[in-house]
Steps between C-alpha positions, in 0.01 A plus 500: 500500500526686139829418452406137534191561241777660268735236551276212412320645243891576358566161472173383395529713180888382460327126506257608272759643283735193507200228435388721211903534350529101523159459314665705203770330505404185467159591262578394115197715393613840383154675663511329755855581589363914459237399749657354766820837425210748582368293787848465636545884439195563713650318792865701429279893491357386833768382713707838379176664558472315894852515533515848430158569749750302799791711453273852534348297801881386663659831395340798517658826347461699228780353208325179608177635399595597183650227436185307598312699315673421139516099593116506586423692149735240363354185664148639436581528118645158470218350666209710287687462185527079542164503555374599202791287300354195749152564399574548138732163480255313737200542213762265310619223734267285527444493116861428406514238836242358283642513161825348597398206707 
C-alpha cells in the first residue's frame, strides 16, 4: 500500500513538473517565465525526493540507503530553495500580468 502512495505521488509531482515546464515555455513575460521555472523546480525536488523515498521502500540495503539519503537532501534542497525564488517572483506576477496587458 506505500508503494502505491509513492508511486502516485511520483507521478503527480512529474505532472506537476511538466504543466509548470509548458507554462514557461510558452510565457512571453520574463518574471513570469522565473515563476513558473521555480514552480516547475518544486515539482522536479519532489518527485526525486518521492522517488528516492520508493526505492529505500522497494529496496532495502545499506548502498541504497545512502544513496537515498543524498537524493532526499537533494530533493529537499530543490524544493526549499524554489520556494523562496517562487515567493520572491510571485510578489511580481501579478503586477507585470498587469502592466503588459
Amino acid at each position: 500500500m506505500l508503494n502505491l502512495i509513492f508511486v502516485f505521488v511520483t507521478i503527480v509531482s512529474f505532472v506537476f513538473y511538466f504543466y509548470f515546464k509548458t507554462k514557461q515555455f510558452r510565457s512571453p513575460l520574463p518574471i513570469a517565465k522565473k515563476w513558473y521555472k521555480s514552480k516547475a523546480n518544486i515539482g522536479f525536488g519532489s518527485f526525486i525526493l518521492f522517488f528516492a523515498l520508493n526505492q529505500a521502500y522497494l529496496f532495502p540495503g545499506l548502498y541504497t540507503f545512502i544513496i537515498v539519503t543524498i537524493l532526499v537532501i537533494l530533493g529537499i534542497y530543490v524544493i526549499v530553495e524554489n520556494i523562496k525564488k517562487a515567493r520572491h517572483y510571485g510578489q511580481f506576477v501579478e503586477e507585470e500580468f498587469r502592466i503588459n496587458q
